[in-house]
N, C-alpha and C positions, 0 to 999 in steps of 0.2 A: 453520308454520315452514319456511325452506329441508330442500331436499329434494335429496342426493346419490345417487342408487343406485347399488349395486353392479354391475358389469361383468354384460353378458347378450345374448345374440344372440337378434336381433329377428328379426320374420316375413322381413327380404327375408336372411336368415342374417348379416349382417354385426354386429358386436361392438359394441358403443355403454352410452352411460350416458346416464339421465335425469337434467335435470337442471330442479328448478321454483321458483320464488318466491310465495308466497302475495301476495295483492294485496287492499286494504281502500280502503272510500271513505274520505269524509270525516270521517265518525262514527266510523271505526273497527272498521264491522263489514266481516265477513270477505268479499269480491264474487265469488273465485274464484282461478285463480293463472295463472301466465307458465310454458310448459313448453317444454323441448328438448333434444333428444340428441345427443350430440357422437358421431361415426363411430370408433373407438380407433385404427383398422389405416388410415383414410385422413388425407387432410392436414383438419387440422380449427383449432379455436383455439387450445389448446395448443399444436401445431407451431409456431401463427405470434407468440406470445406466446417462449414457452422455446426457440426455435430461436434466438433474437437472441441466444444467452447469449456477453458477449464474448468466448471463447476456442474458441467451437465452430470446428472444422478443422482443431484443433490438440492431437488424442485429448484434447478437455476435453468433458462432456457433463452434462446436469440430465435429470434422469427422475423420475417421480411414481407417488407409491404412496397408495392409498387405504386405508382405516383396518384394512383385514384384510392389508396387506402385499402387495398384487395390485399391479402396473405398470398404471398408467392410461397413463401417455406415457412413451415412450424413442425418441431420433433413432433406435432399431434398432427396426423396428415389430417383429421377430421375438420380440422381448421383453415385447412387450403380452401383457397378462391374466396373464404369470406372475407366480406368490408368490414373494414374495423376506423374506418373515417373519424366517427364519434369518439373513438379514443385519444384523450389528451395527448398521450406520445405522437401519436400517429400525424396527428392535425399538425405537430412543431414539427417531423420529421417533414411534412410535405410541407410546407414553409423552408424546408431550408436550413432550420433550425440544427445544433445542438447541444444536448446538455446532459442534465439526470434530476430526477425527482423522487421521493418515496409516496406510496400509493398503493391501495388493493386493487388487486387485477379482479379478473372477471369469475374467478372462482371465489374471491373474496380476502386474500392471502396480502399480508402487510407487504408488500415488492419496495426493493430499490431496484429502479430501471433507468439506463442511459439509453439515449440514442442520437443517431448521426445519419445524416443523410450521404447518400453514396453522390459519383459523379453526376452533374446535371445530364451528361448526354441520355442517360442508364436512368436516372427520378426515379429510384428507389431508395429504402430508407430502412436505416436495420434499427432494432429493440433489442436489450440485452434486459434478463430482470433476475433479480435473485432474495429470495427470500430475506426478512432483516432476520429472522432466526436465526440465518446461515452464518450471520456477522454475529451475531449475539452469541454466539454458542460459544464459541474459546474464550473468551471473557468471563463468563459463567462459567464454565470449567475451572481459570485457572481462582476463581473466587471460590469455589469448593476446593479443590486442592490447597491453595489455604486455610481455610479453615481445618481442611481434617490434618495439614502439618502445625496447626496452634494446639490441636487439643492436647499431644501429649505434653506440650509446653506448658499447658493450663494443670495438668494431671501430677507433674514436676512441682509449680509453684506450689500448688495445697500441701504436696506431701511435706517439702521443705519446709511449709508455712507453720504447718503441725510441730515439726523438730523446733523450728526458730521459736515458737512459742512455749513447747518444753525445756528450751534449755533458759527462756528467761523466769521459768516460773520455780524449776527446781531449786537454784538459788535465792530467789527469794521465801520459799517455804522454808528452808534450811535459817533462811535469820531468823524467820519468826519462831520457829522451834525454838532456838538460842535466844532469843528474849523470852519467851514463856516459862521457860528453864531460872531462866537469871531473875524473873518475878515472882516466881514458885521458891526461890532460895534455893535453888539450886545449879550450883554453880559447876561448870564443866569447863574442861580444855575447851579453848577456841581450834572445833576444826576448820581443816582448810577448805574454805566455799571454791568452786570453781567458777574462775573469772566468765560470765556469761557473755560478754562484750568478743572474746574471743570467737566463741561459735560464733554471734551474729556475724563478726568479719567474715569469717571462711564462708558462710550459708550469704551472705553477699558476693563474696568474689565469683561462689559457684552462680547463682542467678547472674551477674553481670558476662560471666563467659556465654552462658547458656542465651540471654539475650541477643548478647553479641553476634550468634553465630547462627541464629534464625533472621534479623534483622538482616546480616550476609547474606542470606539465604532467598529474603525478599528484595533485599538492591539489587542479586542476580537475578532474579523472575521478575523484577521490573524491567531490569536492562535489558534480558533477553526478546521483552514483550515489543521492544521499540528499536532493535538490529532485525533487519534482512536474512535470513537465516543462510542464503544460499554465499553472499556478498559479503555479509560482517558488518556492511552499510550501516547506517542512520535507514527508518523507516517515517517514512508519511509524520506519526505517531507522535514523534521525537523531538518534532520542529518546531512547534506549537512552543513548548516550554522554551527551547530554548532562544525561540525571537522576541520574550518578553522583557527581557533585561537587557535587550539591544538597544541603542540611541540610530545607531546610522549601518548599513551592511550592505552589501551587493547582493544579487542570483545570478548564479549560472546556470540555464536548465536546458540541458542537451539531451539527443539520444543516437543510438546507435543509426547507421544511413545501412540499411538494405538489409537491413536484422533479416529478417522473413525469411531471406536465400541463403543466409547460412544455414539456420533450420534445417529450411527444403535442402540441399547441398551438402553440409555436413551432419545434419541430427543432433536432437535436442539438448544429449549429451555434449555434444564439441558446443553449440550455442552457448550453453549454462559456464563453459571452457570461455568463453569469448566473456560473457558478463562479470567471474574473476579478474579477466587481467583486465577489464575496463577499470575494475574496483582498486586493483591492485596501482594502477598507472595515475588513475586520479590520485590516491593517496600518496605517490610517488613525487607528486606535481603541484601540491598543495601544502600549505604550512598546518604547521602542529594546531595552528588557533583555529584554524577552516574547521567547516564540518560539511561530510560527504553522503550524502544520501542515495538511495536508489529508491526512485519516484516510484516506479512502476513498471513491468515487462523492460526495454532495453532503453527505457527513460530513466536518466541521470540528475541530481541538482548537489551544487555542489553552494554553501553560504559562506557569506566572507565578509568576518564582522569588521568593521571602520574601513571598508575600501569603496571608492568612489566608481563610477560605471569606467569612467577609461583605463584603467589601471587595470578593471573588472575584465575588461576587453581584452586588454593585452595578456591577462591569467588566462583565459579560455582561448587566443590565440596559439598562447605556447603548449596550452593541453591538446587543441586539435592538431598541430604542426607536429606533436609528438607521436600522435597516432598513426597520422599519415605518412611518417617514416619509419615506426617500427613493427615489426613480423610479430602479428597476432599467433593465437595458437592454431587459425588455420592455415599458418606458414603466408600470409601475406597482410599487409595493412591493411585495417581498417577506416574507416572515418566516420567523424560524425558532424552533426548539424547543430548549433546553438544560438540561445537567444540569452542576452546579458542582460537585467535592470537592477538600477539602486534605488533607495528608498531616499524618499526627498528628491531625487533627479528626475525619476521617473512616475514616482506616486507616493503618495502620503500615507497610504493605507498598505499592508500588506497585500492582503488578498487582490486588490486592483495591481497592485505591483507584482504576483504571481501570474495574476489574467492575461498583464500587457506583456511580461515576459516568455510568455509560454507563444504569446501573439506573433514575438519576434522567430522562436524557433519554429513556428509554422511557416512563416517568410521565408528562413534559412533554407528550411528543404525546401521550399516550390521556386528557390532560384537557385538551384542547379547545386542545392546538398555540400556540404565539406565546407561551412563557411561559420561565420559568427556574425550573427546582426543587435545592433542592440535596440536595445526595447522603448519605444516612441511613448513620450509625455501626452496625457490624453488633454485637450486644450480645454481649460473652463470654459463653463458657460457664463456670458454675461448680464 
């Protein structure tokens, strides 16, 4: 069977893990194995694999723990070989576990951290964690960005408010003139007052454009806050409001089968080429009322209000059948893998109806990928 070992300094003293593969002919008998040791403290595979993680530069980091809670890999080599057992992640990763949580690390830094444990043969277990600042910071940006686009709006209303309020007073002094004239006995032509009701329209119409066209301004900066930017997609963001005012809807929650090797094999650019025309095809394959999202990296969901899970099935049937016969942009089909659930079929709650859905497309890939399962009723308790 594979073969992980435990952290151990070798003859030349440096820190390293064996690592081997059993190896069998034809027949199946056993011929010998593949062995080699990864160096812990120099740059090795792991640096050049978990170094890539999108957010590294920006205090985000992923670190590896092997099945007794020891650090195999951290971008702080000073932190190889120590146990970190006592860390809550750590303890759920070696359980088996996983999830994500927010928490101070060990510097004392507010973290949100996921983590997942790898295959059981291998009982290692990765941590991902990223600063909440790092989430908070575009939000906070685009809340000052508005504001400094309100102020010259606010610099607009005063000045206008100033005129609006000269043109209602001029006219009114102008009567009271003409009565103290007409009390004094002196009696004048009636000049012509100008009608004030006028300006205020015009000094109305100007505010209601001007309104109107920051208001624009902000339905686009909200809209854009919750589209995919690469996709056009629906984001995470977007779903929220809009399963409030739902009675009954399906999920489809797919993702692409063997993304990684396009990557590796084509580059990132042809990849980012592949998650367009997924964008493009679902919307091609979906009605006007659906809504399409892109969950995350070459994870799909696609909502489908007042439709029942079999029908469900059969939309995510004829979207995988699509795929599977038409020439991607790297000149051959793709496929992908999906999990169907409805609300009331499958769960009462959203979130549990996300959970058991997502549950079914982890089914889909580990029984042989390029399929659609749908998403199992968790049975009360009595």
């Amino acid at each position: 069977m594979p073969l992980v070992s435990e952290p151990y300094t070798g003859a030349t003293g440096r820190l390293m893990i064996l690592v081997s593969v059993p190896v069998t002919d034809q027949s199946g008998l056993y011929a010998g194995y593949l062995g080699g040791t990864i160096y812990l403290e120099e740059y090795n595979s792991l640096k050049t694999v978990l170094g890539q993680h999108p957010l590294t530069g920006n205090k985000s980091y992923v670190y590896v723990v092997d099945s007794n809670g020891t650090i195999i890999y951290h971008p702080n080599k000073n932190y190889v070989n120590k146990n970190v057992r006592s860390n809550f992640y750590v303890q759920e990763v070696m359980k088996g576990k996983t999830g994500s949580l927010q928490g101070e690390n060990s510097q004392g830094i507010d973290m949100l951290a996921g983590y997942a444990p790898t295959a059981a043969s291998i009982g290692w277990g990765i941590i991902s964690q990223t600063p909440v600042n790092t989430i908070l910071e575009p939000t906070t940006e685009l809340l000052k960005q508005s504001i400094l686009n309100m102020i010259p709006f606010m610099i607009f209303i005063l000045v206008f408010s100033i005129i609006f309020l000269t043109k209602i007073v001029h006219p009114i002094r102008d009567l009271a003139l003409y009565a103290q004239n007409i009390s004094r006995n002196k009696p004048e032509q009636i000049k012509q007052i100008p009608a004030w009701y006028f300006e205020a329209r015009e000094l109305k119409k100007a505010i209601l454009v001007t309104v109107a066209h920051y208001q624009t301004r902000l339905i686009e900066a909200e809209s854009e806050s919750k589209r995919d930017q690469l996709t056009g997609l629906y984001n995470r963001r977007a779903l929220d409001k809009m399963i409030e005012d739902m009675n009954q809807y399906s999920l489809i929650l797919f993702d692409i089968d063997y993304f990684k090797n396009v990557n590796d094999q084509y580059g990132h650019l042809m990849g980012d080429q592949v998650l367009i025309y997924t964008a493009e095809t679902i919307l091609a394959e979906t009605k006007n009322t659906d809504f399409c999202f892109r969950w995350g990296g070459e994870e799909f969901l696609i909502l489908l209000p007042e439709t029942k899970q079999e029908e469900a099935y059969f939309i995510s049937e004829r979207i995988r059948e699509t795929f599977a016969r038409t020439l991607s942009p790297i000149d051959k089909p793709i496929t992908i893998s999906a999990g169907v659930g409805t609300l009331y079929e499958t769960s009462d709650y959203f979130s549990e109806l996300l959970h058991l859905t997502d549950q079914a497309l982890y089914e889909a890939k580990h029984s042989g990928r390029n399929t659609t399962i749908r998403a199992k009723k968790t049975p009360k308790l009595k």
